[in-house]
C-alpha positions in Angstrom: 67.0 -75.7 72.5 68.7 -74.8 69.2 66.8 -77.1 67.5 63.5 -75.6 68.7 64.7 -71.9 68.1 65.6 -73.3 64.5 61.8 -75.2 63.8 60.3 -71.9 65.3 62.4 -69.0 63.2 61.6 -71.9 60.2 57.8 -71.8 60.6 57.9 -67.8 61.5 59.6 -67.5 58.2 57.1 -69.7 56.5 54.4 -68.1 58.4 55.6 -64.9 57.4 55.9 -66.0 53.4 52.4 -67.3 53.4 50.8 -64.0 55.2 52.9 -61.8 52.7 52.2 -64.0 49.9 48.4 -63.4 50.7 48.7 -60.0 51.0 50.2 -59.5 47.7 47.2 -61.4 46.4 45.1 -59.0 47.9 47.0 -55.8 46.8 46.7 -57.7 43.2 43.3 -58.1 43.4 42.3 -54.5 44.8 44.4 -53.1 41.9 42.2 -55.4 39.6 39.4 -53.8 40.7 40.7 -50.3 41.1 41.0 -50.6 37.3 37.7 -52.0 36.8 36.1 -48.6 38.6 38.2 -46.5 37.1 37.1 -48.1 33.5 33.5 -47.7 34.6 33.8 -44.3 35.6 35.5 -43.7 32.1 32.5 -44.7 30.5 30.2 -43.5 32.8 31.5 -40.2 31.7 31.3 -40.2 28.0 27.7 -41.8 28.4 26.7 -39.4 30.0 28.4 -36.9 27.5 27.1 -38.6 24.8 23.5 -37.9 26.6 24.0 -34.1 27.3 25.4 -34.1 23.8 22.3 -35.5 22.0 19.3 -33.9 24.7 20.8 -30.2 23.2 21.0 -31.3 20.1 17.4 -32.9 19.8 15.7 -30.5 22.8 13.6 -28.3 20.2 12.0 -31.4 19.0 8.7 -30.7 21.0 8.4 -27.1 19.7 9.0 -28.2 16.0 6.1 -30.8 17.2 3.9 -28.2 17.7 5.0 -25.6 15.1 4.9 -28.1 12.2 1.0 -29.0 12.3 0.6 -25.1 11.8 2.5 -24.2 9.4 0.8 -27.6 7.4 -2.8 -25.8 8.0 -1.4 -22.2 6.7 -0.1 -23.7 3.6 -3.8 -25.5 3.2 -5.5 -22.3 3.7 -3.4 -20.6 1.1 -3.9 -23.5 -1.1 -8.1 -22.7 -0.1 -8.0 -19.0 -0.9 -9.6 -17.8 -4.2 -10.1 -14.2 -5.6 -8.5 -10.7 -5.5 -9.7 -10.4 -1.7 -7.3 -13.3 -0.3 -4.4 -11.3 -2.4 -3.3 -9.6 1.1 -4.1 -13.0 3.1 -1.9 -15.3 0.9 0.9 -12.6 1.0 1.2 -12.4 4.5 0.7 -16.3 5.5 3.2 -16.6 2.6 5.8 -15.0 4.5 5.0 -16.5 7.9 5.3 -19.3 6.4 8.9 -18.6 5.1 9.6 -16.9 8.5 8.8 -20.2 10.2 11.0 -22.2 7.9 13.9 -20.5 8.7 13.2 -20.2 12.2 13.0 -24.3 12.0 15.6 -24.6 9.9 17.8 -22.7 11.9 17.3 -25.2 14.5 18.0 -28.3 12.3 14.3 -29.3 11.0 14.3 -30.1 7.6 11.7 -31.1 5.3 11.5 -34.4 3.8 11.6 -34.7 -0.2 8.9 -37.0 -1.0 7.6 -36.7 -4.4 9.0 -38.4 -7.5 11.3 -40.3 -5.2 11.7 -44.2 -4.2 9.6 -44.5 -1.2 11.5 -44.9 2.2 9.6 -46.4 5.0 11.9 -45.2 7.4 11.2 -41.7 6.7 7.4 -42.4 5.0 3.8 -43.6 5.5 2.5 -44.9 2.6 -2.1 -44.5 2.8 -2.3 -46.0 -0.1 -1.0 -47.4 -3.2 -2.1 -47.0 -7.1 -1.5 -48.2 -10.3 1.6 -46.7 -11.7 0.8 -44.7 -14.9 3.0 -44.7 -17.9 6.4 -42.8 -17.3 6.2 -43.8 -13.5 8.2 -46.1 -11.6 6.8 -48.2 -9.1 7.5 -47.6 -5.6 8.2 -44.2 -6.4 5.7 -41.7 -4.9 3.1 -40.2 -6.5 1.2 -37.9 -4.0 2.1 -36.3 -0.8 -0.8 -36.1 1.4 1.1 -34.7 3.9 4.4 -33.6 4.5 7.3 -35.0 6.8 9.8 -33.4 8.5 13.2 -34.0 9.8 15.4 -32.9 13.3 18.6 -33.5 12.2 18.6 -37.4 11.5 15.6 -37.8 13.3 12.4 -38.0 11.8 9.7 -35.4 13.3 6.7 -36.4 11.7 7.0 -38.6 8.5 5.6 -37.8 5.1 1.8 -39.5 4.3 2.5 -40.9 1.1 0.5 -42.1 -2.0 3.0 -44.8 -3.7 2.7 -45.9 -7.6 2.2 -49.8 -7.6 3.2 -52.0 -10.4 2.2 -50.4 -13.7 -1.4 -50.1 -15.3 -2.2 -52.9 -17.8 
């Protein structure tokens, strides 16, 4: 019977080194994927950072939306307004206007240079192109029809642009 007590303590060892052999496996493998979650959460978090981050950042861009289109159609009825009667008129829609600008400003919204500059699509609409005249460089705009704005380094509404084409011959 020694021999049998030896073959059986031999294949309980062997038994034994197999089952703890899997189970280090599996403690390997759960730690794997521990670290996996752990990454995910990680990022998870400075997604969602980056999200909270950028909605306060660019929240006031439906108000500036609906500002801009009325401080464009104050600045046209100053630019309507003839005579000594439309003195008082332009003076106050004057400073409304400037009120407005620094109220948008103050938030971030920024008017886009246009004129006498290379035009940019990215920040641009060009209605039309004409012939350059003498002394201007093509692709360079000419006109603003109407003006473009800016939320930080987002464009609001871009600038309607006239663009000078190749030059006159």
């Amino acid at each position: 019977m020694d021999e049998e007590e030896q073959v059986d303590a031999g294949d309980i060892e062997v038994i034994e080194n197999d089952r703890l052999e899997e189970l280090e496996h599996k403690i390997s493998d759960l730690e794997k994927e521990l670290q996996y979650r752990t990454a995910d959460m990680a990022n998870l978090r400075q997604k969602s950072a980056k999200e909270r981050s950028e909605a306060i950042r660019y929240g006031s861009s439906s108000l500036a939306r609906k500002i801009l289109p009325l401080l464009s159609g104050m600045e046209k009825a100053i630019n309507q307004t003839d005579g000594p009667d439309g003195d008082g008129f332009i003076e106050g829609t004057k400073m409304t206007i400037r009120g407005l600008r620094t109220a948008l400003e103050s938030e971030g919204v920024t008017h886009i240079e246009a004129i006498g500059n290379k035009f940019d699509p990215t920040k641009m609409e060009a209605i039309a192109m004409l012939p350059a005249p003498v002394g201007v460089e093509p692709g360079s705009v000419m006109e603003v029809i109407e003006e473009g704005y800016m939320l930080h380094e987002r464009v609001l509404i871009a600038s309607k642009v006239i663009v000078a084409d190749m030059a006159e011959e």
